[in-house]
C-alpha positions as CSV (number, residue, x, y, z in Angstrom):
1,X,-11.5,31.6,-35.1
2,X,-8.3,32.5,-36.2
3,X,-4.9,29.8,-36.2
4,X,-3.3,32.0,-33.5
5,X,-7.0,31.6,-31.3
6,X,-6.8,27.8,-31.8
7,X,-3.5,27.8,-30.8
8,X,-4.0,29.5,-28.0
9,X,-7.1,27.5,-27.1
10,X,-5.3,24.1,-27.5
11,X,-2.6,25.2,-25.3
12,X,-5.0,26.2,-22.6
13,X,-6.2,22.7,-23.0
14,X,-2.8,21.4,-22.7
15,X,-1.8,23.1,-19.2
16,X,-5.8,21.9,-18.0
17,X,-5.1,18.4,-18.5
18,X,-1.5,18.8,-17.7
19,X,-2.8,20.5,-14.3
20,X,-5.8,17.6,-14.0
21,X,-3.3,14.6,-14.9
22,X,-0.5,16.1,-11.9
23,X,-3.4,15.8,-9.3
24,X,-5.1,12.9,-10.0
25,X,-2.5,10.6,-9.2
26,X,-0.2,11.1,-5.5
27,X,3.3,11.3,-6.1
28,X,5.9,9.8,-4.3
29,X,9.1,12.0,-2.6
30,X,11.1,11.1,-5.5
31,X,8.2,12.6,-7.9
32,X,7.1,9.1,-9.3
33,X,3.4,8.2,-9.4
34,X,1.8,6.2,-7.1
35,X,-0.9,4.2,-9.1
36,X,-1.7,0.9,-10.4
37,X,0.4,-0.5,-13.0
38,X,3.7,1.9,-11.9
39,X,6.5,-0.1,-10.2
40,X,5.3,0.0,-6.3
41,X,7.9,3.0,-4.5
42,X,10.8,2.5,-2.4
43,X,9.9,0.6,1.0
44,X,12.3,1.1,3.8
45,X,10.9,-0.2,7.7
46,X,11.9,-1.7,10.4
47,X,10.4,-4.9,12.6
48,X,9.2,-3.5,15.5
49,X,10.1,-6.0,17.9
50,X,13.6,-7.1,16.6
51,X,14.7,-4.3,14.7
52,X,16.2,-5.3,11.6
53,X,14.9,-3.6,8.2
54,X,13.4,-4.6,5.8
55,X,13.2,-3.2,1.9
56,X,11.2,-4.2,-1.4
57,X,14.0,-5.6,-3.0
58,X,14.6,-8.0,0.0
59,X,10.9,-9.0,-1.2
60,X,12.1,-9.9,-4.6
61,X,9.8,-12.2,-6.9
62,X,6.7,-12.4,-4.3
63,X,3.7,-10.8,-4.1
64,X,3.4,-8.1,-1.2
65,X,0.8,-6.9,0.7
66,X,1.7,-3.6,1.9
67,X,-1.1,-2.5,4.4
68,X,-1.0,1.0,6.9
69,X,-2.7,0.8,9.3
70,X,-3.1,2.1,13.0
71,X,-4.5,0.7,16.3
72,X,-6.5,4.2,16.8
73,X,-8.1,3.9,13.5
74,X,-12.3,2.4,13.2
75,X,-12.1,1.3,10.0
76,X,-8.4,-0.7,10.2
77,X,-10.3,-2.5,13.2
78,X,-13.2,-3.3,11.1
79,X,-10.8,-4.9,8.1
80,X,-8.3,-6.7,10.9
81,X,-10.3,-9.8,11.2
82,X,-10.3,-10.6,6.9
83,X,-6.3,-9.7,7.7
84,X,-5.5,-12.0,10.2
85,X,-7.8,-14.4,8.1
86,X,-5.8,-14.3,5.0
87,X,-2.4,-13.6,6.5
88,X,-3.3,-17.7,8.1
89,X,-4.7,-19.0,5.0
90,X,-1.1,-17.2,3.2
91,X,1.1,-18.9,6.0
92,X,3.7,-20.6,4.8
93,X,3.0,-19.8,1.1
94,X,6.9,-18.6,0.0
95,X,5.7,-16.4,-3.3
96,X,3.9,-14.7,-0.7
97,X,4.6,-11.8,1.8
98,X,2.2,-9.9,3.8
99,X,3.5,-6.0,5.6
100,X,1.0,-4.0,7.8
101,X,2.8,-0.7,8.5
102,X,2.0,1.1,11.9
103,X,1.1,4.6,10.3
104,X,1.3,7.5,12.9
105,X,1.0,4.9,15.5
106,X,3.7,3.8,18.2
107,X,4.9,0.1,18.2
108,X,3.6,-0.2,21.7
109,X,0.0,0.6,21.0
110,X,0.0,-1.6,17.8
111,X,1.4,-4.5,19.4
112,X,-0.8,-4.3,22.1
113,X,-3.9,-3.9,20.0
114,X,-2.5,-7.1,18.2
115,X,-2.2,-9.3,21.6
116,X,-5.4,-7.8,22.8
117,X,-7.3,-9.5,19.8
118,X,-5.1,-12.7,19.1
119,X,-3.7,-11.0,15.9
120,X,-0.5,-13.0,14.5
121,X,0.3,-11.2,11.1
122,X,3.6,-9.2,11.3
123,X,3.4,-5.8,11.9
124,X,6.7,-3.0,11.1
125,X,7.0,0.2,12.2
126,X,7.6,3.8,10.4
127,X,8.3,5.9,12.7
128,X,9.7,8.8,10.3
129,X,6.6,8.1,7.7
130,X,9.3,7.6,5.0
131,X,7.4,4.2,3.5
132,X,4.0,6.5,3.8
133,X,5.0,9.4,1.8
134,X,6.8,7.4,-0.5
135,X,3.7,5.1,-1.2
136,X,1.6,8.3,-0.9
137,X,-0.4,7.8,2.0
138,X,-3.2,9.7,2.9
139,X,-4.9,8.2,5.1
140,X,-5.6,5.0,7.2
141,X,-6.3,2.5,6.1
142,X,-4.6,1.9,2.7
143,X,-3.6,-1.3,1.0
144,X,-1.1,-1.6,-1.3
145,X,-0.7,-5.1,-3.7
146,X,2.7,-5.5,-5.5
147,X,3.3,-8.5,-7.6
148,X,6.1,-10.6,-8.2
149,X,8.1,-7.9,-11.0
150,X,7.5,-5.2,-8.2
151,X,4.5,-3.8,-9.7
152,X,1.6,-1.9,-8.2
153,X,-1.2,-4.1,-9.3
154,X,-3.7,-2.9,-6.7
155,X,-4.2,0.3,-4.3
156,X,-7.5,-0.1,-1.5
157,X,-8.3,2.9,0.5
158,X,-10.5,2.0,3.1
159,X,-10.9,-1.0,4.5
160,X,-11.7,-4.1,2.1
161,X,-12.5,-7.6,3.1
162,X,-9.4,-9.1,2.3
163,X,-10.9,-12.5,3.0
164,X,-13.3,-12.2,0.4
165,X,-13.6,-15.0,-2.3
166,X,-12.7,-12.0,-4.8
167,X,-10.0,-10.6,-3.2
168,X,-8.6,-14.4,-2.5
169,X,-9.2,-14.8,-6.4
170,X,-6.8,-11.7,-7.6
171,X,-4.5,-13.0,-5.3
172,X,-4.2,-16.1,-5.8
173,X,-3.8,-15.2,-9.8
174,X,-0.9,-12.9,-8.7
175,X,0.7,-15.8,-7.1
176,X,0.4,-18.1,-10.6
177,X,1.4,-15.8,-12.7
């Protein structure tokens, strides 16, 4: 093969993995990757009950759980339970701070679906999506775990058994380091 073939050939390997690398991982609005290990996105919502916002950087040196979920949604239902389990066992634990984000959901319905089944964790609303595109949502539901530098350290999609002794573990190692 001649040097200008090869060239041409690594090049065309170039732009594939280029291409590959661009859709593998989502991208936030402000172009930045969404994936483990990447400084977690912007987070921008609002309490749903008294209004006031809250952002990431009020979060500041705790570990977040960032969950979207809606009351509409099978699968959230099915991980709800491990959720309200851990968000108890979490109570009161300062370096910790759970959010579940109503995603395409009203307020209303997911407060009702909280009373309804003796839920307590907090819940904030998005009503403009912003915290979903910018964490790259696709879908419902999806469980974001940021640790105490503002790191992405975990991304679940689907439900999980939060309560589970592993999931507790990683956790709880977040919260020592």
């Amino acid at each position: 093969m001649s040097t200008n073939g090869k060239k041409v050939t690594l090049l065309l390997i170039f732009i594939g993995v280029s291409i590959f690398l661009f859709f593998t991982f989502p991208r936030t609005k402000t172009g930045h990757n969404v994936a483990e290990g990447v400084y977690a996105p912007l987070l921008e919502i609002r309490d749903g009950t008294t209004g006031l916002k809250l952002t990431l950087s009020d979060l500041k040196d705790k570990v977040v759980f960032v969950n979207f979920w809606a009351s509409w949604c099978p699968p959230c239902r099915e991980e709800m339970p491990s959720i309200e389990s851990l968000a108890k066992e979490m109570l009161g634990n300062e370096k910790f701070q759970m959010v579940t984000i109503l995603y395409k959901d009203s307020y209303q319905d997911g407060a009702a679906y909280m009373k309804q089944n003796g839920y307590t964790f907090p819940v904030y609303s998005d009503n403009a999506g912003t915290a979903a595109r910018h964490f790259g949502v696709t879908g419902v539901p999806e469980t974001y775990v940021i640790d105490k530098k503002g790191t992405l350290r975990k991304r679940v999609i689907g439900p999980a058994d939060w309560y589970s002794q592993d999931a507790k573990s990683f956790l709880n190692a977040l919260l020592n380091e």
